[in-house]
C-alpha positions as CSV (number, residue, x, y, z in Angstrom):
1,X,131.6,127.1,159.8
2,X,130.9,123.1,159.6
3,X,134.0,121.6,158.8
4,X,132.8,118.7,157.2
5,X,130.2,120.7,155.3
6,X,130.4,122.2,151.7
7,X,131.4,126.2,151.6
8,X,130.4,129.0,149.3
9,X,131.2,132.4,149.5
10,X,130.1,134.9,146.9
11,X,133.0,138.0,146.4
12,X,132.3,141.7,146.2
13,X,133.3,144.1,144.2
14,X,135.1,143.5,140.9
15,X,137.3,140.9,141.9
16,X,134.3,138.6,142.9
17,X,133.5,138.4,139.2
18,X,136.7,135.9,139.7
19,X,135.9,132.4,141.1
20,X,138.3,129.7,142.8
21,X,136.7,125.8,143.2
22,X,139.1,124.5,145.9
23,X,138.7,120.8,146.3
24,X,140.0,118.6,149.8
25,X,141.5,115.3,149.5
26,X,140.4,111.4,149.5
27,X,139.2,110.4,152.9
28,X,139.1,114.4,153.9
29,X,137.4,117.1,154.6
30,X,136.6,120.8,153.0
31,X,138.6,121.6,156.3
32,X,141.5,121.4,154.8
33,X,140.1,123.9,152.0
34,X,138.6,126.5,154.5
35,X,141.7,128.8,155.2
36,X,143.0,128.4,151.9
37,X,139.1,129.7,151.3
38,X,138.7,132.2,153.5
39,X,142.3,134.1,152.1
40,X,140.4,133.8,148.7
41,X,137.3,135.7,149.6
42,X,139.0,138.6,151.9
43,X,140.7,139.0,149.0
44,X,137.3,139.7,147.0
45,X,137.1,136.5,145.2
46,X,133.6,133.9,145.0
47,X,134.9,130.9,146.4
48,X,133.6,127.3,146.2
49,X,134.4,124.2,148.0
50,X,132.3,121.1,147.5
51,X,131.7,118.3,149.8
52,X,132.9,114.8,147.7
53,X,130.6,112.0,147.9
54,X,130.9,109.6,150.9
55,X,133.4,112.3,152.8
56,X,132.8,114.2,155.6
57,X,130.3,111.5,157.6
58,X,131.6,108.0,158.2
59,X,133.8,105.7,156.3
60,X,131.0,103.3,155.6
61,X,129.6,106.4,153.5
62,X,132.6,106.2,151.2
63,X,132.1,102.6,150.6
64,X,129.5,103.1,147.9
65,X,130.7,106.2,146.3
66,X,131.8,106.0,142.7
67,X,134.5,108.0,140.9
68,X,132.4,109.4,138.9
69,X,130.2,110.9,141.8
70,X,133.5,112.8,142.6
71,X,133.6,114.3,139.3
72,X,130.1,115.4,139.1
73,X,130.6,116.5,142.7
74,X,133.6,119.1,141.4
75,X,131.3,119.4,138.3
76,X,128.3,121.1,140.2
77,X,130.6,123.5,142.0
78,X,132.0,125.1,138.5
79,X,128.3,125.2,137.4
80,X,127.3,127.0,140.6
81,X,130.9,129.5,140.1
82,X,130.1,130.0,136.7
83,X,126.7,131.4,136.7
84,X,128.5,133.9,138.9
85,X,131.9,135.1,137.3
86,X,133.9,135.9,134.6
87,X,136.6,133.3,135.3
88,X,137.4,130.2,137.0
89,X,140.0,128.8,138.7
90,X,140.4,125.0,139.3
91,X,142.3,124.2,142.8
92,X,142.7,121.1,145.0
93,X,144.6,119.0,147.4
94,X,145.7,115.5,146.9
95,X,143.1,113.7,144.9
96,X,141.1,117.5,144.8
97,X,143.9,118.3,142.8
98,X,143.4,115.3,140.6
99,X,139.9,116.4,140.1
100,X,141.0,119.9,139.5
101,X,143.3,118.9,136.7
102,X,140.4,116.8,135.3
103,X,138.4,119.7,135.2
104,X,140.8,121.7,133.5
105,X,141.4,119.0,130.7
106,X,137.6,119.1,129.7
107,X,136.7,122.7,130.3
108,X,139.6,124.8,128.1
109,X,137.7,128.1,129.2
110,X,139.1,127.5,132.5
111,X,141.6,130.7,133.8
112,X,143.9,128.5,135.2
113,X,144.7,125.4,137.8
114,X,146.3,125.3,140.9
115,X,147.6,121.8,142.1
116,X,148.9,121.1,145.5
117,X,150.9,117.3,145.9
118,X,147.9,115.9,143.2
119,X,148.0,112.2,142.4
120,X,148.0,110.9,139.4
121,X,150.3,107.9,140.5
122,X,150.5,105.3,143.9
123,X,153.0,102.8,144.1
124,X,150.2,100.6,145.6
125,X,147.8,101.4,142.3
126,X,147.5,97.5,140.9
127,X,146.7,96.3,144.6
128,X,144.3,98.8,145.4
129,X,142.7,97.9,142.0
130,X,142.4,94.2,142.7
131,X,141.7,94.4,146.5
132,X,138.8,96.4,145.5
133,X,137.6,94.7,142.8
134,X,136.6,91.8,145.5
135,X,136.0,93.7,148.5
136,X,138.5,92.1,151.3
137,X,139.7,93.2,153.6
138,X,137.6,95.7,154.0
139,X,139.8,98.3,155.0
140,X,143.1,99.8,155.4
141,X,145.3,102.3,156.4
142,X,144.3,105.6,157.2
143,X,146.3,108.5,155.1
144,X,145.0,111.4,157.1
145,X,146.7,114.4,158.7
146,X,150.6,114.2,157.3
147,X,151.9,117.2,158.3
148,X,155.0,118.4,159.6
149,X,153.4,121.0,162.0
150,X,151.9,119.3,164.5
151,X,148.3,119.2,166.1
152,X,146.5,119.4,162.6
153,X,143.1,117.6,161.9
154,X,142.1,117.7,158.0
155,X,139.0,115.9,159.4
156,X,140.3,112.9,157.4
157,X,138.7,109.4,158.0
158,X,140.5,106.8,160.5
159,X,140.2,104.1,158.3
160,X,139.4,103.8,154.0
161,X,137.6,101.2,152.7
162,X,139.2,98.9,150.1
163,X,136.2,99.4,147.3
164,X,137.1,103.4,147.6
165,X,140.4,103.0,147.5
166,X,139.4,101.1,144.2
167,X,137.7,104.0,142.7
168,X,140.6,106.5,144.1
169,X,142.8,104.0,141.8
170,X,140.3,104.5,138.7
171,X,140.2,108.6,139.1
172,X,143.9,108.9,138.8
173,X,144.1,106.7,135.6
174,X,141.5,108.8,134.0
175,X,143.0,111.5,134.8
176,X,146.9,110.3,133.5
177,X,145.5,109.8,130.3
178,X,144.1,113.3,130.0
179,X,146.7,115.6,131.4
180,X,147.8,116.7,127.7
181,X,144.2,118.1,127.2
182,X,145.7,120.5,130.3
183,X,146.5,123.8,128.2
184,X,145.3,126.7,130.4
185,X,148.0,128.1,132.9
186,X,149.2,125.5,135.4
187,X,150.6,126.0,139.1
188,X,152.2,123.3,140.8
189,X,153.0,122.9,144.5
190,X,155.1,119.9,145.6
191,X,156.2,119.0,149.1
192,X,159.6,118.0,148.8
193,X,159.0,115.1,151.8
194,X,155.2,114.1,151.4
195,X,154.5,110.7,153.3
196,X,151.3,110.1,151.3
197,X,151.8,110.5,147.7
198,X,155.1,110.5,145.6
199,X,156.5,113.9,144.9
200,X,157.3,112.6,141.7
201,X,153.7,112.8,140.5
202,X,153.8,116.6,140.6
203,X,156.9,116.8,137.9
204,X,154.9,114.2,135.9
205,X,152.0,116.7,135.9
206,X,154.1,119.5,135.2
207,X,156.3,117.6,132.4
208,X,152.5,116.5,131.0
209,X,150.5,119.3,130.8
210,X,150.2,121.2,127.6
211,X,149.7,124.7,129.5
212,X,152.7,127.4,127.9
213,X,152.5,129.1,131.6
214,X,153.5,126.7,134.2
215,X,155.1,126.4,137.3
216,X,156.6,124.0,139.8
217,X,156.9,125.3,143.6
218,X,158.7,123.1,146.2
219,X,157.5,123.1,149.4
220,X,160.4,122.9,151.6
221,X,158.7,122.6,155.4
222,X,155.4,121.0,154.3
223,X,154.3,117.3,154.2
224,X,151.5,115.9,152.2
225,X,148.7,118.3,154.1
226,X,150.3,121.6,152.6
227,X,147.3,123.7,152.9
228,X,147.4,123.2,156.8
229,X,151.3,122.7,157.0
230,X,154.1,125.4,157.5
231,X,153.7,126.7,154.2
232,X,150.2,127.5,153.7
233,X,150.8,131.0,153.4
234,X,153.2,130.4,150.4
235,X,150.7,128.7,148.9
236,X,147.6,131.2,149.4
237,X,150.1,134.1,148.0
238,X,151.4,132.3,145.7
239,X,147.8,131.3,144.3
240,X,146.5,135.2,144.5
241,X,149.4,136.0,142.6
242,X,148.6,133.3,139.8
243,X,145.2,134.1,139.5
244,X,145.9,138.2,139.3
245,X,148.5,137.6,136.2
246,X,145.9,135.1,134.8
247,X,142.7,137.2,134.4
248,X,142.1,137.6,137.8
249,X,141.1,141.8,138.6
């Protein structure tokens, strides 16, 4: 299994007529997806996670990438679970879960979405927009691997480029604006101490969304990398769970 490669895994039985779209992070990798994945399908279900635009190769490669590739990225892999099952679940990890929300916003036949320390808010938003907008410097701080446990690699870049970090900006404004459109059930994980993005955007999402099922779960011993951190297991059970009292067999 190539971690920097797309993944898709096709259930059996009757639970694989249930799909989960898991989607990694900005600057990562679907490493960060493929335990999270592989839970998913041993317990039956068709699992997809897509490769985002300019991730997974070099940084220069995400210099060029547009939001909007991202969202037909996420797109394709709901077409491709679709033609397959019976229900979808949304699901992603830091900006994955940004996409995952947007998903859920324009799609209302969506089963449910899963969110774990999404962004829809940086403190550094207005810079990164300007800073962008004219290219220099070229790049900044890398964001990858914030985890408590240590020895982790999301297979997150070293460095982002300024112009991507401009587009990152432009993804979660989109998707601020459409978090009311959010009505199917909603699960939301938040690391109480997350280095990357304020834990205050997952109470936003969950104060935003129109869903009539939601939930918030803290993540105690977890830092912004969740999925790889000391609580992934609460968050794969947690997620089975949600998906088998939301239409999930």
């Amino acid at each position: 299994m190539e971690w920097n490669e797309p993944l898709y895994l096709v259930g059996s039985g009757d639970k694989g007529r249930v799909g989960l779209l898991l989607c990694h992070g900005f600057t990562g990798s679907p490493r960060s997806m493929h335990e999270w994945a592989l839970r998913s399908a041993d317990a039956g279900h068709t699992v997809a996670v897509p490769l985002l635009t300019g991730h997974g190769r070099t940084p220069e490669a995400l210099e060029t990438a547009q939001w909007t590739d991202w969202v037909a990225d996420v797109e394709e892999a709901y077409a491709w679970l679709q033609e397959r099952v019976d229900a979808v679940f949304v699901s992603g990890l830091s900006m994955g879960g940004t996409l995952a929300l947007r998903l859920a916003a324009h799609h209302p036949e969506i089963a449910g979405v899963v969110t774990v320390n999404a962004a829809i808010r940086h403190p550094q938003e207005l810079l990164m927009r300007a800073l962008g907008r004219i290219g220099f410097p070229r790049w900044t701080k890398a964001v990858g691997n914030d985890t408590k446990l240590a020895g982790v690699d999301e297979g997150a870049y070293d460095r982002i480029p300024i112009r991507a970090a401009r587009q990152f900006a432009h993804v979660m404004a989109a998707v601020r604006r459409d978090l009311g459109l959010v009505r199917c059930p909603a699960l939301v994980f938040s690391s109480v101490v997350d280095h990357v993005m304020p834990p205050s955007n997952q109470r936003t999402i969950y104060d935003s969304v129109a869903s009539k099922t939601k939930a918030l779960v803290k993540l105690e011993d977890s830092h912004h990398v969740a999925t790889m951190d000391n609580d992934k297991e609460l968050v794969f059970a947690k997620t089975l769970e949600f998906i088998a009292a939301h239409g999930g067999r």
